[in-house]
C-alpha positions in Angstrom: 195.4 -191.5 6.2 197.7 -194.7 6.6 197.3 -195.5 2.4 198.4 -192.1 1.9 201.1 -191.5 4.2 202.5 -194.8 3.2 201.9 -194.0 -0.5 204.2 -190.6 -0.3 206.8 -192.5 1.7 207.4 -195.2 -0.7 207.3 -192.4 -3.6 209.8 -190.6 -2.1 212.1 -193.1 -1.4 211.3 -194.9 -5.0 212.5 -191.8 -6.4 215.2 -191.4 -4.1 215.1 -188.2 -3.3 212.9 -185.9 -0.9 209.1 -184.9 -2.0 209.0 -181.3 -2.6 206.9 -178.4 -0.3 203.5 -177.9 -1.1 200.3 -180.6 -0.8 197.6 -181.9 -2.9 194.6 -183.4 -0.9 193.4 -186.6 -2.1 189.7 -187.9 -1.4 190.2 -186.2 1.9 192.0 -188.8 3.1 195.7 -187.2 3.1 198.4 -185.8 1.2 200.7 -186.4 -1.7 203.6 -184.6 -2.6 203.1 -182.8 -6.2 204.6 -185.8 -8.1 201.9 -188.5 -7.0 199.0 -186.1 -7.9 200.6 -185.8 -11.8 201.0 -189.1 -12.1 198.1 -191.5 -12.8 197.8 -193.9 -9.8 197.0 -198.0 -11.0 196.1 -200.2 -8.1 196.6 -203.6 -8.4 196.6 -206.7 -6.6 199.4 -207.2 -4.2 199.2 -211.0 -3.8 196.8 -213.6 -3.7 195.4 -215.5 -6.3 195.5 -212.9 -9.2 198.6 -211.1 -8.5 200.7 -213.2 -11.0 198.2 -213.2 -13.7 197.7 -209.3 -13.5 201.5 -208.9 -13.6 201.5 -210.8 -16.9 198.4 -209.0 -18.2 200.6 -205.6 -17.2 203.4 -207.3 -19.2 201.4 -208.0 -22.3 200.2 -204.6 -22.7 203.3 -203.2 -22.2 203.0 -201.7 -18.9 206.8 -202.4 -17.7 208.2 -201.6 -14.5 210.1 -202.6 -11.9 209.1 -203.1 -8.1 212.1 -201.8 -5.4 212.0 -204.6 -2.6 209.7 -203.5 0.4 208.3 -201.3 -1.3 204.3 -201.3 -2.5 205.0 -198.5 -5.6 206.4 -198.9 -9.0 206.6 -196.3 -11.7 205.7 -197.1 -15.0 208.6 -197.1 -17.4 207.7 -194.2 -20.3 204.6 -193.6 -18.3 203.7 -191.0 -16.7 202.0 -193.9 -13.7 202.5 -195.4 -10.7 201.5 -198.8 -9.7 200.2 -199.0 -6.2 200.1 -202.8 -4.7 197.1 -203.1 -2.8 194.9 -206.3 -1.1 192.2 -207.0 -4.3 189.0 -206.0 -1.5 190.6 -202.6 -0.9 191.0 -201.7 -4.6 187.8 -200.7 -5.3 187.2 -198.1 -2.3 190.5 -196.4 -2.9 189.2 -195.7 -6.9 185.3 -194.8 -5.4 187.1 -192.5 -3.1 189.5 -190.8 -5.6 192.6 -192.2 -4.2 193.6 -193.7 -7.3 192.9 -193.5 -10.9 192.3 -197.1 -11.8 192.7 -200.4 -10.5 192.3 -204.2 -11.3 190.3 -206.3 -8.9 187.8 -209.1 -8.4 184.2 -208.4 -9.5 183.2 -209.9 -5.9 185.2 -207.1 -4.4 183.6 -204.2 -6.5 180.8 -205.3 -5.7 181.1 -206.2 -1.6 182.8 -202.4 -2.0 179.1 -201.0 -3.6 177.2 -203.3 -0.8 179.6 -201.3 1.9 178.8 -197.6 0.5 180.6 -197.1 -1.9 179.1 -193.6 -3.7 176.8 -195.1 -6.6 178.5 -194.3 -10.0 181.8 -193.7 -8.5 183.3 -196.7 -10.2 183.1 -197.2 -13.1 183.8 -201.1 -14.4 185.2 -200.4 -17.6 186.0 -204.6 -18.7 186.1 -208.4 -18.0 189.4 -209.3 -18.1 188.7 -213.1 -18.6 190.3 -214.7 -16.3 190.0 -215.1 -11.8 186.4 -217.1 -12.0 184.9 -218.0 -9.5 181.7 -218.1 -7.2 180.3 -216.6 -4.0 178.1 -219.4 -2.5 176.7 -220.4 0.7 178.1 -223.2 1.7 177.3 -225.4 4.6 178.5 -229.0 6.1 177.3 -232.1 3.7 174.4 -234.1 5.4 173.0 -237.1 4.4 169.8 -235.8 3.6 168.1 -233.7 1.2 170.6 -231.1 0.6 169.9 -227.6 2.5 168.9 -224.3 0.8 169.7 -221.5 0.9 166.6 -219.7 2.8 167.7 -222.6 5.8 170.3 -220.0 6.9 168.3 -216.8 7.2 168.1 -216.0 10.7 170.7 -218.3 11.7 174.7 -217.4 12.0 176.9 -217.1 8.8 180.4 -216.4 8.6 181.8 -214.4 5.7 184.4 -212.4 4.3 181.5 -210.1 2.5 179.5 -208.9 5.0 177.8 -206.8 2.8 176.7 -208.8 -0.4 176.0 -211.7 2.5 173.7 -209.2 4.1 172.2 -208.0 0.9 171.7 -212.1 -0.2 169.9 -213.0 3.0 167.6 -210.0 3.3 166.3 -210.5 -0.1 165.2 -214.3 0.7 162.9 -213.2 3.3 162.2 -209.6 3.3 160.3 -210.0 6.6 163.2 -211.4 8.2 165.4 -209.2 7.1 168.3 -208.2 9.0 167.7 -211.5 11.4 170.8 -213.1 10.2 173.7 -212.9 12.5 176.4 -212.2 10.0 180.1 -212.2 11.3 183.0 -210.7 9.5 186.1 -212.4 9.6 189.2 -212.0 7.4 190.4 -215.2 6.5 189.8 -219.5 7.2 186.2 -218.7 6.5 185.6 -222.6 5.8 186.5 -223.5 9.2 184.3 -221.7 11.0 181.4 -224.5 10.9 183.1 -227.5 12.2 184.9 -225.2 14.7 181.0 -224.4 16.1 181.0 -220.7 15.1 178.7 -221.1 12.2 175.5 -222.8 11.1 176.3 -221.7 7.1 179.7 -219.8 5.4 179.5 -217.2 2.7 183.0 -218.1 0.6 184.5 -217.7 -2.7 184.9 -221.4 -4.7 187.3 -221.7 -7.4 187.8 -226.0 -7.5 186.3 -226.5 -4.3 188.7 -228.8 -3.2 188.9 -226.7 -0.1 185.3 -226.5 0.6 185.2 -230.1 0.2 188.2 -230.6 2.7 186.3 -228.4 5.1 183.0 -230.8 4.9 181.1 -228.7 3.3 179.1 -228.4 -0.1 177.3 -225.2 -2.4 173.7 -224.8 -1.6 173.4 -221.7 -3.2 174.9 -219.3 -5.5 175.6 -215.6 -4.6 177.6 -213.9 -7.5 179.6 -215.3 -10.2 183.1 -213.6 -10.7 186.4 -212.8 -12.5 188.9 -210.4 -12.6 187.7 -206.9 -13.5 189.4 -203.3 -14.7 187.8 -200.3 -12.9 188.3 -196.4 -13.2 186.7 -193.8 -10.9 184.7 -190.8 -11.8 185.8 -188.1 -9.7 187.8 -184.9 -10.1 191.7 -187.0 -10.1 190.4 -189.6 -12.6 189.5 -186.9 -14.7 192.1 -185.4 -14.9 194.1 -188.0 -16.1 191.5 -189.3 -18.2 193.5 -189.5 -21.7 196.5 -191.8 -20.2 193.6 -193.7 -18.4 192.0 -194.6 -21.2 195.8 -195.8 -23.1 196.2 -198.0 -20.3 192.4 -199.4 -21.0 193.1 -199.8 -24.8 196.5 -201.3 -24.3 194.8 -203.9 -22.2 191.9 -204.6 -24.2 194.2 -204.7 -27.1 196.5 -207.4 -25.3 193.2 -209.3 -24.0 192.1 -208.8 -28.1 194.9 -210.4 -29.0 195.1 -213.1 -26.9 191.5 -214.6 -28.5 193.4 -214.8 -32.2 196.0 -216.2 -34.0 197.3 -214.4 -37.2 196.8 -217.0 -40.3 198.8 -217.0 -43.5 198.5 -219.3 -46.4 199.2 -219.4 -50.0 196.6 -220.4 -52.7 195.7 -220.7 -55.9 193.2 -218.4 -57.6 190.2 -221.3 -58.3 190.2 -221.4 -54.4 190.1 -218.1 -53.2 186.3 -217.2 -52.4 186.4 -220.8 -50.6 189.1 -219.9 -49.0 187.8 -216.3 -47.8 184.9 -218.4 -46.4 186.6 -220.2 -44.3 188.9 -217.4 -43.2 187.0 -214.3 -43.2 188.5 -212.4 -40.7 187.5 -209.6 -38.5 186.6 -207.7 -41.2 187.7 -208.8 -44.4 191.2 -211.2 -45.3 194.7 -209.2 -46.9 195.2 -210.8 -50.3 198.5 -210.2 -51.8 199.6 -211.1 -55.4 202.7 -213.9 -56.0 204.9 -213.9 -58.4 204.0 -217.4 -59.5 201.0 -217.2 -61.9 197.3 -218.5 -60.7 198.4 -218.3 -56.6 198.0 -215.4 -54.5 198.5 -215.3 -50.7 196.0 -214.7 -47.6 196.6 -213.4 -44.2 193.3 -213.5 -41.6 192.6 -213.5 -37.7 191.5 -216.8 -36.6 189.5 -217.7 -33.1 192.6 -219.5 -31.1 190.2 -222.2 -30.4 188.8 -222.4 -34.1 192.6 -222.1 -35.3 193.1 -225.9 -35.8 190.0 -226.7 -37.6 190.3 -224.2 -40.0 193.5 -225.4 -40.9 192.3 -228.7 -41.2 189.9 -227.0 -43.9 192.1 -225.1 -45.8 194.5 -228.2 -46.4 191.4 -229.7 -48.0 190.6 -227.3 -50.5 194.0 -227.2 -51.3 196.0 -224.1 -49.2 199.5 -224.3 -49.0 202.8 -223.1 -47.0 199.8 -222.1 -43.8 201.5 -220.4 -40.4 199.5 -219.7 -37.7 201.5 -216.6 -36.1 201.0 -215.5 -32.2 199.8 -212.2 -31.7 201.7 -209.9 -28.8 199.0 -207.2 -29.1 196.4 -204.8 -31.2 194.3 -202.3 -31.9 191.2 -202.5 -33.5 
């Protein structure tokens, strides 16, 4: 009831006027004022370690808007949607739930959310976004040793900030055992917990590890791998909505498309071209256009960023001239 009665607040006062009469329930949770329910709702992070890359993923696939101070709402400019700012581990609930439409989060958070109850097939994880990897591993303090495994801990006390995929981890080492791990929640300074005596083994998220390592500690087992993730929910609201849902979902995968190419151009003469197409093939076939000058013609072809320099180096061989290698700012396939 808090989400929502903060929600309709900060839409009212975004808009700067009053909500109108009348309710629309939301996942039974509370109320919006008619203008939140026609509006898709798009959670994203509100700080923390992918908050600035989601903003420029938002940017990139032209999702613009801008965020009033203190306030946790944004409409969409020439969108019919509202950005909500949310902490990454709630994300997922509010979409299960039906409080929102769609949301970007941490796959870790999906699926701690799933682990927790949320309604199986109520989220749907629509893409990868590529970037926010990381780990969920046990960790525990470095001995001298043979290092520690995993199974060590089961039974013993483990401090986490996901309960439920910790739970879930533990049980399945030692089915007889399970449920003998005494698992405590906490919110944040996870790594601290074992040299402060509160914890024979942590449950955390490692990106570098440099604050593991800081902490004393070292991986002795791997829970989930994860990155950054775009979900959509399956219930009534999200259905609703389900054609400017899945805009949003091509303009990002159209952003994240472009982002793996270059656009190459090149002149060459005739002798060359099937070499050329070769080398340049494109995702499905290079544009050839005719020059004026006899015997050369010209080719334009999507190149693998990371391929992009070799196959330059290539081309020059065989003879290609005048090559630009263009950034792309979107597509479509």
């Amino acid at each position: 009831k808090r989400f929502c009665q903060l929600l309709t607040l900060s839409l009212i006062m975004a808009s700067g006027s009053e909500a109108e009469t009348g309710t629309g329930h939301v996942g039974g949770l509370g109320v919006f004022p008619p203008p939140a329910m026609e509006r898709v709702l798009f959670a994203v992070p509100k700080k923390g370690r992918l908050a600035e890359k989601v903003k420029d993923l938002l940017k990139g696939a032209g999702v613009n808007y801008v965020r009033p101070d203190r306030l946790d709402v944004a409409d969409v400019k020439d969108l019919n949607v509202t950005l909500v700012f949310l902490p990454c581990a709630d994300i997922p609930r509010y979409v299960g739930e039906g409080n929102v439409d769609i949301g970007i989060t941490g796959l870790d958070c999906l699926e701690e959310a799933k682990a927790n109850g949320v309604a199986e097939g109520a989220v749907v994880e629509v893409m990868r976004l590529g970037f926010g990897q990381c780990r969920l591993c046990v960790q525990a303090p470095v001995t001298e040793g043979a290092m520690a495994a995993p199974a060590d801990f089961v039974g013993k006390r483990v401090v986490t900030s996901f309960p439920g995929l910790t739970r879930d981890f533990f049980d399945k080492l030692d089915p007889s055992r399970a449920g003998s791990t005494a698992i405590k929640n906490v919110t944040g300074s996870v790594e601290v917990a074992c040299s402060l005596g509160l914890a024979d083994a942590v449950v955390d998220l490692v990106e570098t590890g440099t604050t593991m390592r800081a902490a004393g500690l070292e991986v002795v087992g791997e829970v989930l791998k994860s990155e950054t993730v775009l979900i959509h929910g399956t219930h009534a609201r999200a259905a609703a909505h389900a054609g400017l849902v899945e805009l949003l979902e091509k303009r990002i995968q159209g952003y994240l498309a472009a982002n793996k190419f270059f656009l190459i151009k090149y002149n060459v003469q005739h002798e060359n071209l099937e070499a050329c197409k070769k080398i340049t093939p494109g995702k499905r076939a290079p544009t050839i256009f005719s020059l004026s000058e006899d015997g050369w013609c010209a080719l334009e072809a999507l190149v693998e960023q990371k391929q992009a320099a070799a196959v330059m180096d290539q081309l020059t061989k065989i003879g290609a001239k005048d090559i630009l290698l263009v950034t792309l700012a979107n597509t479509r396939d």
